[in-house]
VOPAGU-2260 file (C-alpha; in pm, 1 decimal, decimal comma):
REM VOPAGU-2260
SITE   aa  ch    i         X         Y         Z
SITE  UNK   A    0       0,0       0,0       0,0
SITE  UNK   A    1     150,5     353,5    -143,7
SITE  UNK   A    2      19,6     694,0      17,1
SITE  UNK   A    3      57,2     969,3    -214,8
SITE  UNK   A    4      68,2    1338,6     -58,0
SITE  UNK   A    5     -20,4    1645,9    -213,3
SITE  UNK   A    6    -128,9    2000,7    -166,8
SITE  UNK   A    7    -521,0    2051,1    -241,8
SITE  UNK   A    8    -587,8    2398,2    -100,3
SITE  UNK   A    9    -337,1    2634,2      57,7
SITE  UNK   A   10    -241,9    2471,1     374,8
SITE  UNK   A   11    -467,1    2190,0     316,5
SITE  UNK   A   12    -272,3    1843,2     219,3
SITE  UNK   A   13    -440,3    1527,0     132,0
SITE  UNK   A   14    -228,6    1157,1     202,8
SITE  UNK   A   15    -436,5     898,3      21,1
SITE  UNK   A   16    -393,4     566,1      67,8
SITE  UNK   A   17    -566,1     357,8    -162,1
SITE  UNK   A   18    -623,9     -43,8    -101,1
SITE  UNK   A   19    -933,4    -285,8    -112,7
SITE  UNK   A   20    -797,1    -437,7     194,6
SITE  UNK   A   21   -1070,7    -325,8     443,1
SITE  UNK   A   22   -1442,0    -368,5     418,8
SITE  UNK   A   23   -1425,5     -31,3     538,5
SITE  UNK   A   24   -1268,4     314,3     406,7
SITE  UNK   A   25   -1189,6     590,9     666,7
SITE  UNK   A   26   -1137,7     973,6     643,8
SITE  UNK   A   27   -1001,0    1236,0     859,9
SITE  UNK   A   28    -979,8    1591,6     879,7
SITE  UNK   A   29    -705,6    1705,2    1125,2
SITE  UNK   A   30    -672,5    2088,2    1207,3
SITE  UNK   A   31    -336,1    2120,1    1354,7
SITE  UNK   A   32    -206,7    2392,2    1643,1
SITE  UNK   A   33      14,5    2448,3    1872,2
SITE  UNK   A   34     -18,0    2270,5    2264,9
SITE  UNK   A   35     -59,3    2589,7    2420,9
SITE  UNK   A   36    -170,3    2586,3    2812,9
SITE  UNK   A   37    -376,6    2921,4    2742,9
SITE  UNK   A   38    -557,9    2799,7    2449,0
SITE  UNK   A   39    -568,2    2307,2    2497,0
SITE  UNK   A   40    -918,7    2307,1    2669,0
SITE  UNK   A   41   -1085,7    2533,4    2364,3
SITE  UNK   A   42    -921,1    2297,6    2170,8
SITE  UNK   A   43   -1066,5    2004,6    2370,5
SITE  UNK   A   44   -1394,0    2128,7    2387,8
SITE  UNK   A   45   -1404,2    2278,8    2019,0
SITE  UNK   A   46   -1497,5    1878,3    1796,4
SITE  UNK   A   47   -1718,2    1810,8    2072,2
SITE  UNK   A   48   -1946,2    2134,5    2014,1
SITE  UNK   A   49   -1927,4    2091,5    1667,0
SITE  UNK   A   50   -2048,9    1718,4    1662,9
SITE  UNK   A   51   -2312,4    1887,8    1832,5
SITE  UNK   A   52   -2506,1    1968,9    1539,6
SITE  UNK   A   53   -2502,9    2186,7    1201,9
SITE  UNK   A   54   -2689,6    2412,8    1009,3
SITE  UNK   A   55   -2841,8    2133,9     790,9
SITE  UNK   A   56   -2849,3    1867,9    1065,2
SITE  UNK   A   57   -2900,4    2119,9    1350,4
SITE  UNK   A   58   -2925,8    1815,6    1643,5
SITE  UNK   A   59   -2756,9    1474,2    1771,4
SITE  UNK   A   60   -3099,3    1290,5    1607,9
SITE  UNK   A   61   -3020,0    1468,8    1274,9
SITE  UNK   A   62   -2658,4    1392,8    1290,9
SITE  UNK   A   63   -2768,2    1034,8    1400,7
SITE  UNK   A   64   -3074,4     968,4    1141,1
SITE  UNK   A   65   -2764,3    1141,3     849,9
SITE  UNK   A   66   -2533,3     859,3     957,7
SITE  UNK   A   67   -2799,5     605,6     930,9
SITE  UNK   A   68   -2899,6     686,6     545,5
SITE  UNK   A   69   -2495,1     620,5     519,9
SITE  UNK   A   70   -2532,4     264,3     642,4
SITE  UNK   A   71   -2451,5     370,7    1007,6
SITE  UNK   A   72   -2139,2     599,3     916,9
SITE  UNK   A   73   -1905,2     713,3    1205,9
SITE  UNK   A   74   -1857,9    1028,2    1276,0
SITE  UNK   A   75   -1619,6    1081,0    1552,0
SITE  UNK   A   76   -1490,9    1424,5    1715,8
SITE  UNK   A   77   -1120,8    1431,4    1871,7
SITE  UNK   A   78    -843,1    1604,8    1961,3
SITE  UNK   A   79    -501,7    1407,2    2005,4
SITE  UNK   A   80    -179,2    1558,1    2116,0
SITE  UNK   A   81     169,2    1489,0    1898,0
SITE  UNK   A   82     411,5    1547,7    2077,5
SITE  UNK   A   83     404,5    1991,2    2143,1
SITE  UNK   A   84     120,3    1971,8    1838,3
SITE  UNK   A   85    -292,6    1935,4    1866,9
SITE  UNK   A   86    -432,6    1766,5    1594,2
SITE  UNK   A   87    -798,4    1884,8    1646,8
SITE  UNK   A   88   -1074,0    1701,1    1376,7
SITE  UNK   A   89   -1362,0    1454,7    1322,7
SITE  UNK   A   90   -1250,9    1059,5    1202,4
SITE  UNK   A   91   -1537,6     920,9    1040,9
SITE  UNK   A   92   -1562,9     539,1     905,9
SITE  UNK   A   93   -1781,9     379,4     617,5
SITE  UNK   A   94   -1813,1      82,5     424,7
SITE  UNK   A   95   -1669,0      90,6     108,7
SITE  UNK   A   96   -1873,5     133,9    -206,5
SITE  UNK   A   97   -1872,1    -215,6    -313,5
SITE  UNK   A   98   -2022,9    -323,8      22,2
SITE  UNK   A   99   -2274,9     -79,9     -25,9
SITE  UNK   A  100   -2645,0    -198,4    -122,0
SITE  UNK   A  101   -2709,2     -91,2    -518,9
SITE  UNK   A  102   -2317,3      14,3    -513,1
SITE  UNK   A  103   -2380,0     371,9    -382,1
SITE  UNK   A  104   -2109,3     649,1    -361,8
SITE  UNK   A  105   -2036,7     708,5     -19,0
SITE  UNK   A  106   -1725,0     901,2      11,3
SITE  UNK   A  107   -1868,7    1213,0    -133,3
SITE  UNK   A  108   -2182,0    1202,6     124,7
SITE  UNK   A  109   -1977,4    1187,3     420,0
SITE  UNK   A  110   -1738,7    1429,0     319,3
SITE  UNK   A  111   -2020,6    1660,3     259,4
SITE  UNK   A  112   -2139,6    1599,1     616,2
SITE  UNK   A  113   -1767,8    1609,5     783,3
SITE  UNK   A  114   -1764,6    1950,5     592,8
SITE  UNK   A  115   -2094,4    2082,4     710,8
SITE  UNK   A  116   -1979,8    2031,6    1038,5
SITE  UNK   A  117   -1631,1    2194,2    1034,4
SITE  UNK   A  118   -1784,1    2487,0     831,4
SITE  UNK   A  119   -2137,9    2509,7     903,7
SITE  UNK   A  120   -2192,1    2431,0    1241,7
SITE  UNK   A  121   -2524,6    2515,6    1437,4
SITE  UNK   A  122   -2495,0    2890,8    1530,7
SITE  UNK   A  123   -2724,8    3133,9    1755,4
SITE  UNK   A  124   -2658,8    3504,6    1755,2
SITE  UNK   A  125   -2402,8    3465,8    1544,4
SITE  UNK   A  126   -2202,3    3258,5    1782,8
SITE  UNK   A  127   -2178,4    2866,0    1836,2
SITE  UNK   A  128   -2484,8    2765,4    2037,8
SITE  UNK   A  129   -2441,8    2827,1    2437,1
SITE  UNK   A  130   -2694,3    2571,8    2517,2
SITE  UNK   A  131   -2397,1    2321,3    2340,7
SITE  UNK   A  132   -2110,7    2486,1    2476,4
SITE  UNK   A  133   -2213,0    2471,5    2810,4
SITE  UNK   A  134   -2342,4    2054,0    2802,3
SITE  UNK   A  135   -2035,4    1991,3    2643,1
SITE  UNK   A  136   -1824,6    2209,3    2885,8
SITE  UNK   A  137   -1983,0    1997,4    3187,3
SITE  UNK   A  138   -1918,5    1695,0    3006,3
SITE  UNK   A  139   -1523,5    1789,8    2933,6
SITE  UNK   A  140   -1491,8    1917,7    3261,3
SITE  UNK   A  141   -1629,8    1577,8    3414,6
SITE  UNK   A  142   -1405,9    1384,0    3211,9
SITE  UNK   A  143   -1106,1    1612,5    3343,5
SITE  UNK   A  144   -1205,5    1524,8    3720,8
SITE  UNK   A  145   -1236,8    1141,5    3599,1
SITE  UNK   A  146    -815,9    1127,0    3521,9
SITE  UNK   A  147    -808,4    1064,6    3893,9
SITE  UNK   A  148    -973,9     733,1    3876,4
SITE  UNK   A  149    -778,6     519,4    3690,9
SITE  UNK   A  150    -402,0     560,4    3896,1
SITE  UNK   A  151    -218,7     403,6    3666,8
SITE  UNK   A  152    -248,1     651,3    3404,8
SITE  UNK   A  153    -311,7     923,2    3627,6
SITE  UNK   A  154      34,2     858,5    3800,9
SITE  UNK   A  155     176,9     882,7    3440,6
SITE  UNK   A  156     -37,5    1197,6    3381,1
SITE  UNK   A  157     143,2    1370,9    3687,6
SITE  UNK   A  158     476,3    1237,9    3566,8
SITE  UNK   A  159     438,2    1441,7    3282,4
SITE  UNK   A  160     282,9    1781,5    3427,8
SITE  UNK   A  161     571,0    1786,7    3697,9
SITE  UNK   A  162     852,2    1693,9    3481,6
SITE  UNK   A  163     776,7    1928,3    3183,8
SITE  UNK   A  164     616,2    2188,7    3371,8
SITE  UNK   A  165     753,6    2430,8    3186,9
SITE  UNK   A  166     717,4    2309,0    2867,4
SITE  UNK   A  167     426,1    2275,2    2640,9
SITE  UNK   A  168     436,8    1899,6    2675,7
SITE  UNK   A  169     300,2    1898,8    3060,8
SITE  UNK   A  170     -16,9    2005,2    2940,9
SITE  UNK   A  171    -297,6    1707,6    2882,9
SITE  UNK   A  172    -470,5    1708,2    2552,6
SITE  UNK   A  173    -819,0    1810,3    2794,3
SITE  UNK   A  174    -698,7    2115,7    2939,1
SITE  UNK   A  175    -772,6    2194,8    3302,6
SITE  UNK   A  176   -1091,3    2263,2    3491,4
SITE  UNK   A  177   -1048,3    2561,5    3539,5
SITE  UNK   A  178    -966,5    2684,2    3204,5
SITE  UNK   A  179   -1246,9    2468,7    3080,4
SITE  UNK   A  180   -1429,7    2661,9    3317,8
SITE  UNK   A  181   -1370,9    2969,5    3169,7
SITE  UNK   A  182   -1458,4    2901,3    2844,7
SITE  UNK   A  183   -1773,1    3046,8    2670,0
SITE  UNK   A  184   -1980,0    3054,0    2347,5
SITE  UNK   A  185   -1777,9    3383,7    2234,6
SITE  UNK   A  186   -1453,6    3286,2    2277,1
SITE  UNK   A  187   -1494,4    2963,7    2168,7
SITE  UNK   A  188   -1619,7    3120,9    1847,3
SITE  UNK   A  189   -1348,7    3329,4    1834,5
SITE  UNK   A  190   -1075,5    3035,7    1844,9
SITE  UNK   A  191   -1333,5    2850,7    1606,0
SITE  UNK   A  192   -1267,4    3113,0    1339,1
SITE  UNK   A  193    -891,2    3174,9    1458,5
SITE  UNK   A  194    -826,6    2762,5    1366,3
SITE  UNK   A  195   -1014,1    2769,5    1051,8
SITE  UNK   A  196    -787,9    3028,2     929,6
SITE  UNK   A  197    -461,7    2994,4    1011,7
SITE  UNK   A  198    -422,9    2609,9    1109,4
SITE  UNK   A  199    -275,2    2368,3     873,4
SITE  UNK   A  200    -443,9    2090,1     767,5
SITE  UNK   A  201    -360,5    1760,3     751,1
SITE  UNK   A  202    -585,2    1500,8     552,2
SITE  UNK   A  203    -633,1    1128,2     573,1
SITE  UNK   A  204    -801,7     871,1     356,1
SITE  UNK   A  205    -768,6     470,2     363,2
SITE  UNK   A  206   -1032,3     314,4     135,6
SITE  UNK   A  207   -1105,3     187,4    -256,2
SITE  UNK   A  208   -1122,1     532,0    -401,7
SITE  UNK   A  209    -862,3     656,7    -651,3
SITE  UNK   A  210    -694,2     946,4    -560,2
SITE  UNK   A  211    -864,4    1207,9    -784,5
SITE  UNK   A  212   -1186,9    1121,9    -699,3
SITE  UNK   A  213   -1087,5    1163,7    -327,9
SITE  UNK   A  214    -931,3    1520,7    -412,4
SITE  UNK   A  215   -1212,8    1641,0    -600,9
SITE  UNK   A  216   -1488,0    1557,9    -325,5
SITE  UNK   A  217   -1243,9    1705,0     -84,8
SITE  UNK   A  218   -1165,1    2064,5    -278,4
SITE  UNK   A  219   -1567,2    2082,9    -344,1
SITE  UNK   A  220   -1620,3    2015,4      86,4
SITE  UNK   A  221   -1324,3    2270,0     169,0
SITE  UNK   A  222   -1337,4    2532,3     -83,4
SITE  UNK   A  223   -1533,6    2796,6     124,4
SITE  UNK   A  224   -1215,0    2713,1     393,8
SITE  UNK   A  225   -1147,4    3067,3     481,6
SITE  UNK   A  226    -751,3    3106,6     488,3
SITE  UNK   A  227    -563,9    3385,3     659,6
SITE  UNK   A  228    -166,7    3379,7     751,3
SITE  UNK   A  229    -131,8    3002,4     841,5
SITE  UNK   A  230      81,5    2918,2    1142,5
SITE  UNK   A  231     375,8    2805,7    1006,8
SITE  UNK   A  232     570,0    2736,9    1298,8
SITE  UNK   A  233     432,0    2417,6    1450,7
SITE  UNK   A  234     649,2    2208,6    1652,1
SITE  UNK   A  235     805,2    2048,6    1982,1
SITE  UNK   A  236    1075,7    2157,5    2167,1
SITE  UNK   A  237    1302,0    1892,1    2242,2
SITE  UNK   A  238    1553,0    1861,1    2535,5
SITE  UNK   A  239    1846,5    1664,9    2535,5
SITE  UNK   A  240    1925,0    1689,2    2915,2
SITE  UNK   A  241    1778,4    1770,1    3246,0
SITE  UNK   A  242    1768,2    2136,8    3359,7
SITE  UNK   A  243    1849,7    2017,4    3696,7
SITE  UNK   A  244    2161,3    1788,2    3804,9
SITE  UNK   A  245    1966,6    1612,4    4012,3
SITE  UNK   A  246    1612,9    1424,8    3926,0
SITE  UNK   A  247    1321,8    1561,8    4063,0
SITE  UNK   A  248    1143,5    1370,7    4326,3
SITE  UNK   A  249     745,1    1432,6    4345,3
SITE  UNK   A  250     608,3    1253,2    4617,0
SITE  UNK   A  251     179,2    1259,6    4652,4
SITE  UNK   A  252     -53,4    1065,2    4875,9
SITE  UNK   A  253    -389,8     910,1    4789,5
SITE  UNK   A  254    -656,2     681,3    4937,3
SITE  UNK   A  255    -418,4     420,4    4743,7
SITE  UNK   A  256    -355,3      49,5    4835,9
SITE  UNK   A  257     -84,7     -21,1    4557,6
SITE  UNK   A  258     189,2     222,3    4519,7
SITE  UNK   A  259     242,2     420,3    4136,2
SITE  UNK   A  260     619,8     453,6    4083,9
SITE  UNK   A  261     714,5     649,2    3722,8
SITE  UNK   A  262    1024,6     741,4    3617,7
SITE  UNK   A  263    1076,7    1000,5    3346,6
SITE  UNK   A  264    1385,5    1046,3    3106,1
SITE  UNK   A  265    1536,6    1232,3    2890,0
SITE  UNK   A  266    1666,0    1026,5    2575,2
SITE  UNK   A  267    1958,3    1274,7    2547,5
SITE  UNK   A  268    2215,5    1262,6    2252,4
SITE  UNK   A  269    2011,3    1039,0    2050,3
SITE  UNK   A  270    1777,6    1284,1    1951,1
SITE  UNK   A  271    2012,1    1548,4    1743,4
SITE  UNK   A  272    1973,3    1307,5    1473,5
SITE  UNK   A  273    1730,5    1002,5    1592,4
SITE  UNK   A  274    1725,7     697,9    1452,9
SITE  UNK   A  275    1326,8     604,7    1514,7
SITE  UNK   A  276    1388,7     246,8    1437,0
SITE  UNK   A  277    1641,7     219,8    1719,4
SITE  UNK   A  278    1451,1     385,3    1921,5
SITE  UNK   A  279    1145,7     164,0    1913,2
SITE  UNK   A  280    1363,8    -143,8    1947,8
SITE  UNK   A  281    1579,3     -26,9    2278,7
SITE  UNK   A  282    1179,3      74,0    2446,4
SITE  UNK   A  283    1111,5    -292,7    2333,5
SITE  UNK   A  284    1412,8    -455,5    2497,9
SITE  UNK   A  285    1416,9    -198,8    2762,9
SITE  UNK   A  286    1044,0    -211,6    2918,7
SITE  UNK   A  287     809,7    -233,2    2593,8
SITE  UNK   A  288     742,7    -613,8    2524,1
SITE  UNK   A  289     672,9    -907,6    2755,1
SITE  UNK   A  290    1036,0    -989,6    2690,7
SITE  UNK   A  291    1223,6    -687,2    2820,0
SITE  UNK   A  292    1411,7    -656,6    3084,2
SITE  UNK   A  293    1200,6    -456,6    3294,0
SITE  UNK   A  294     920,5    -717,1    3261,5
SITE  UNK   A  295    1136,8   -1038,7    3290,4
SITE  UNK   A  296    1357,9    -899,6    3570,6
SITE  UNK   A  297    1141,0    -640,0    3794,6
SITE  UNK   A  298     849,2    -779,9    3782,2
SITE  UNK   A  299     877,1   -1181,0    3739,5
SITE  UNK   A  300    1213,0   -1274,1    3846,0
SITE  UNK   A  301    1221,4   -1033,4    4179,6
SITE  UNK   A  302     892,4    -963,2    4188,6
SITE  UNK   A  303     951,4    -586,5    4270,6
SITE  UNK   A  304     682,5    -490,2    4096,0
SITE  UNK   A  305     295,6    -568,5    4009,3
SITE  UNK   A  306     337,5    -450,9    3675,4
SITE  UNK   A  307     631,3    -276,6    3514,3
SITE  UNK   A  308     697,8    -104,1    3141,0
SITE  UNK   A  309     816,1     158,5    2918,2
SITE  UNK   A  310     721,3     402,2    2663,1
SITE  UNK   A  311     908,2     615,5    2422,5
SITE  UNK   A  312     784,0     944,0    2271,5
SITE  UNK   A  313    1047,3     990,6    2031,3
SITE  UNK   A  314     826,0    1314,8    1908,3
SITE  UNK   A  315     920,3    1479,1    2219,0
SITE  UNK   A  316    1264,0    1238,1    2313,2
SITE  UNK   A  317    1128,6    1174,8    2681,7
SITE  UNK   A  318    1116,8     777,3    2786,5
SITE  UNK   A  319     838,0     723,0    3073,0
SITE  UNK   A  320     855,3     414,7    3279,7
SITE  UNK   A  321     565,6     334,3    3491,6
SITE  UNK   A  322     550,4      53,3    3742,1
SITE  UNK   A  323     333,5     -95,1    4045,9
SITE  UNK   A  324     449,7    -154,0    4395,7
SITE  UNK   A  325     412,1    -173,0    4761,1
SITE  UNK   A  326     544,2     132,0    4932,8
SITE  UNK   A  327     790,9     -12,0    5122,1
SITE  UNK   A  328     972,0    -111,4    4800,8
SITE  UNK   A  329    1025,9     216,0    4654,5
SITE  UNK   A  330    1409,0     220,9    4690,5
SITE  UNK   A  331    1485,3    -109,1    4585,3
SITE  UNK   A  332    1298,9    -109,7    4269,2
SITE  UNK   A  333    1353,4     255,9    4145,2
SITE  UNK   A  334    1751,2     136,0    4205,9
SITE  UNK   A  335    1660,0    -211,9    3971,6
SITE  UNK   A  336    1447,7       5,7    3729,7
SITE  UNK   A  337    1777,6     225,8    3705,1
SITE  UNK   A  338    2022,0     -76,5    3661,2
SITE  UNK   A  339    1806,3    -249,6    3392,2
SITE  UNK   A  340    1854,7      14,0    3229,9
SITE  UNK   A  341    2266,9      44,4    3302,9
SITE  UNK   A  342    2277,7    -321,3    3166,1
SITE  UNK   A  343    2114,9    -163,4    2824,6
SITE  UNK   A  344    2340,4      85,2    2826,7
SITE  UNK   A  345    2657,5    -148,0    2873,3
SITE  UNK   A  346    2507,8    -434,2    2636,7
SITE  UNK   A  347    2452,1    -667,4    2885,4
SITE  UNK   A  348    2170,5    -873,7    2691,8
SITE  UNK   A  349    2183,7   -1188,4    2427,7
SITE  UNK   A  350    2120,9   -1175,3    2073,1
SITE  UNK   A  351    1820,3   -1399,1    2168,8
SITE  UNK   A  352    1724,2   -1096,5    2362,8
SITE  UNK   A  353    1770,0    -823,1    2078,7
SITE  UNK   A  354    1573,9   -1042,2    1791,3
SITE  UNK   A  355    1280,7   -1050,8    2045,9
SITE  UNK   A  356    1278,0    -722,4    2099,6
SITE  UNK   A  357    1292,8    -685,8    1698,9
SITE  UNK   A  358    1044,1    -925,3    1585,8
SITE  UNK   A  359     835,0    -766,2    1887,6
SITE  UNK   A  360     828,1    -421,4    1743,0
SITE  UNK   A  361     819,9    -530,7    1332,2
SITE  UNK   A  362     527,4    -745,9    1425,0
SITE  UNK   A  363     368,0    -446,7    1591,8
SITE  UNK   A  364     433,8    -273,9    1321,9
SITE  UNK   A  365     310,0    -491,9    1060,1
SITE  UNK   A  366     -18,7    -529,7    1283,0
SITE  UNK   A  367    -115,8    -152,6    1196,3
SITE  UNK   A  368    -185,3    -224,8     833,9
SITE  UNK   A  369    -493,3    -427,7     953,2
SITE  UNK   A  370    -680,3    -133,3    1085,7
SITE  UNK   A  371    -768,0     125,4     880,7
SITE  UNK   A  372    -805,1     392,2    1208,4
SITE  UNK   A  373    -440,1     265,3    1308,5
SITE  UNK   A  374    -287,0     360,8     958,4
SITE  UNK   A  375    -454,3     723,6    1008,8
SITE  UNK   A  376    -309,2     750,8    1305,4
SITE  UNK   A  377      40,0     587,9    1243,8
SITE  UNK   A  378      73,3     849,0     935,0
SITE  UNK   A  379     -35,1    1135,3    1053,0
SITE  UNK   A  380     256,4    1063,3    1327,8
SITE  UNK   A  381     464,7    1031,6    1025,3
SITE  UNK   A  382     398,1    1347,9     857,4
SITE  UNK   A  383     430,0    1547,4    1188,9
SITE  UNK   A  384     805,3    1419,3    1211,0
SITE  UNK   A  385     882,1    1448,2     879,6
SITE  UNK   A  386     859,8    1083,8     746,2
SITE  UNK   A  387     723,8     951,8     465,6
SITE  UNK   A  388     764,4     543,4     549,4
SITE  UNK   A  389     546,9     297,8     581,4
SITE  UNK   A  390     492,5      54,4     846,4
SITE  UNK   A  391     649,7    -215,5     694,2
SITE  UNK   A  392     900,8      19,4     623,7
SITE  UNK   A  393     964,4      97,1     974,4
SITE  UNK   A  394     909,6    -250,2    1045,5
SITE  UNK   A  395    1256,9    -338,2     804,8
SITE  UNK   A  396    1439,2    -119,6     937,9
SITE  UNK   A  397    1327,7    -213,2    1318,1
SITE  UNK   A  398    1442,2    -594,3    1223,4
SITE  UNK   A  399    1801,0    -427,5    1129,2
SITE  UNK   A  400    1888,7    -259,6    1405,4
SITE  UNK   A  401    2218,6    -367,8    1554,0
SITE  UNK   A  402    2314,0    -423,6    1922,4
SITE  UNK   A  403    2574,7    -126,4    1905,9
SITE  UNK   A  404    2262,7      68,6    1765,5
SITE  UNK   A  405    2004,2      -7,6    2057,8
SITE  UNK   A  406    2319,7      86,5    2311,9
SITE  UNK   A  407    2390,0     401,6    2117,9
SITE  UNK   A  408    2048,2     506,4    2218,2
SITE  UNK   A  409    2050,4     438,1    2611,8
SITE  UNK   A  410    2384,2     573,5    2654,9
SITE  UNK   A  411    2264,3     963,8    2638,4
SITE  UNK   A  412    1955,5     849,7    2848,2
SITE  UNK   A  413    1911,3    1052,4    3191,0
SITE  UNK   A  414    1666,8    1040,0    3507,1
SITE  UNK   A  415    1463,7    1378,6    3503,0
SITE  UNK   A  416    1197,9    1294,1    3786,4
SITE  UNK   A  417    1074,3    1026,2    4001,4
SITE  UNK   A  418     678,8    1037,2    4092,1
SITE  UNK   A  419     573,0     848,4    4380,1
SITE  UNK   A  420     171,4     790,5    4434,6
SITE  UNK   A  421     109,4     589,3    4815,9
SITE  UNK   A  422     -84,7     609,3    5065,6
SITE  UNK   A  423     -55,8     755,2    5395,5
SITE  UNK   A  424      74,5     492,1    5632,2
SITE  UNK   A  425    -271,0     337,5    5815,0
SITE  UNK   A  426    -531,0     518,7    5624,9
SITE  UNK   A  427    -747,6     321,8    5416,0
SITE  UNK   A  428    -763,2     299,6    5053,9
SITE  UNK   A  429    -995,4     266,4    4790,8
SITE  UNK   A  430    -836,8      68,3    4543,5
SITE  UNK   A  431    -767,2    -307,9    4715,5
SITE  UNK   A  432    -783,8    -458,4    4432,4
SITE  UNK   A  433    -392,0    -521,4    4282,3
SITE  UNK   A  434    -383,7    -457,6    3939,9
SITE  UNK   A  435    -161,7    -718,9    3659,4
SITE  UNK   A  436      57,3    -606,0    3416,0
SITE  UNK   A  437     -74,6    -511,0    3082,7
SITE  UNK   A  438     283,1    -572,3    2919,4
């Protein structure tokens, strides 16, 4: 499968991807700005107001009873943060034509209705409907309180606000309560208009549809796309090294029973010219498979930990290792989280251990061109860092990375902050359930 880019409208580029692989095509429409503190809950709240209704299909029941007469089309609101970039845009899914009862055209009807809601969305006064702002902004703003619930991933969420507090990057793609709070119908129109006209656009199509037919139903959706001086500038700011010698050290109580240890990194010297594929196969060997060393070692062999793993976000360079203990362990595993990762960094594995970690990642890889929503994702990542290769591409040249390569990328690795979620000694918790890894 080839995906072709080009240039439809100023600012406006289209990646097709044409296969009859999938009973399904997909199309997406992603407005991209900068992760701003001042300006991510507009931007989280902004698809969900706009799914809201339009000026044709002013309701959710005229949205709905639309996507019915498309053989239940998805429509699907989002915003999704890329590394110090917002992609902010509706995904919507539909059989393909030749699953299609009398062999109907359905790409051009659901472009028509993505671009009726992007363009002409239900409107009072002149401004986007209150009434809509303000469910949605209850509904955002409930979701925002909800992070709590789940540790795990609230731990990780903390991780990141505290180490890059002063970076775009510590801000969650939902924004805050109380800048969700703040927002209203006006200035929510405001940034509505503001990201129609200067936000570049990134399209995405996976289906059976050759390419011009795909750009012409797109130009005839987007031509009325007003265009002022597009924001050029997007990006992320990457940091080699800590700001401070010494790692942070965040500690937090909660009605907790199991303890949330993360560690956050920098990936240092490896990203003034990274080497993605290297990058995905050290996570793997590191803490990002069921055969790394953080799984084998920390959590089966000593049984430090009820679950232990890593992730990479080469977009940004930051490694985030998140594990599950009791309390009282927090020194000895944060000291064999650390030396797992010295024996990476001095080559202390097998080749048995580096082609699991490879097949791990090029099977992962491979897996993506199954699903038509994880191609639109994995390319859109793509584009964002400059990369044009597919994922069996990527998948290649995962399966040649070398041993010196994987060791080349821990060696520039450093410790920015250590976040520790417990409880307070004798209070009870809420959680008493122990939770297993997820590898």
């Amino acid at each position: 499968m080839d995906i072709l880019r080009e240039e439809l409208l100023p600012g406006v580029f289209l990646s097709c991807l044409q296969t009859d692989k999938f009973k399904s095509d997909c199309l997406s429409i992603n407005f991209l700005t900068a992760l701003d503190r001042e300006t991510v809950s507009r931007n989280a709240l902004l698809p969900r107001v706009l799914a809201r209704g339009s000026a044709l299909h002013p309701d959710l029941d005229a949205i709905a009873a639309a996507c019915d007469e498309l053989y239940g089309a998805r429509l699907i609101p989002f915003v999704r943060k890329k590394g110090e970039i917002l992609s902010v845009g509706f995904y919507a899914g539909f059989i393909a034509d030749r699953f299609a009862p009398g062999g109907e055209k359905l790409l051009e009807p659901v472009a028509a209705l993505l671009g009726e809601l992007l363009l002409e969305p239900a409107m009072e006064n002149g401004l986007l409907r209150a009434d809509y702002v303000a469910s949605e902004k209850e509904k955002l703003i409930d979701d925002i309180r909800a992070r709590v619930n789940d540790k795990r991933s609230y731990a990780v969420y903390r991780l990141i606000e505290c180490m890059c507090s002063c970076e775009a990057y510590g801000c969650d793609d939902m924004g805050s309560e109380e800048d969700a709070a703040e927002v209203s119908a006006a200035t929510l129109t405001d940034w509505y208009r503001e990201i129609l006209a200067s936000a570049p656009v990134e399209i995405f199509y996976c289906g059976g549809a050759d390419r011009d037919r795909v750009a012409a139903a797109l130009r005839s959706v987007l031509e009325q796309l007003p265009r002022a001086a597009l924001n050029d500038e997007l990006g992320t700011d990457i940091r080699l090294n800590s700001l401070e010698e010494q790692p942070r050290m965040i500690d937090e109580t909660m009605a907790v029973a199991q303890g949330k240890l993360c560690l956050g990194f920098r990936l240092g010297e490896c990203m003034e010219d990274p080497v993605f594929a290297a990058i995905r196969v050290f996570n793997a060997l590191y803490g990002g498979s069921v055969t790394s060393k953080l799984f084998l070692n920390v959590r089966e062999k000593l049984s430090l930990c009820y679950y232990a793993s890593s992730g990479c976000d080469s977009r940004k360079g930051i490694m985030l290792v998140s594990s599950g203990i009791e309390p009282e362990n927090f020194d000895v595993a944060q000291e064999e989280i650390l030396s797992q990762l010295d024996a990476v960094r001095s080559g202390d594995f097998s080749g048995e251990d580096l082609a699991a970690a490879r097949k791990y990642v090029a099977g992962d890889l491979r897996s993506l061109t199954d699903s038509p929503g994880a191609l639109e994702d994995y390319y859109l990542s793509q584009t964002l860092i400059g990369l044009d290769l597919s994922p069996v591409g990527m998948a290649e040249q995962c399966e040649a990375v070398t041993a010196e390569d994987v060791k080349a990328v821990a060696a520039g690795i450093v410790l920015d902050t250590v976040y520790f979620l417990h409880g307070e000694p004798g209070a009870e918790a809420e959680d008493w359930e122990v939770e297993e890894a997820d590898a």
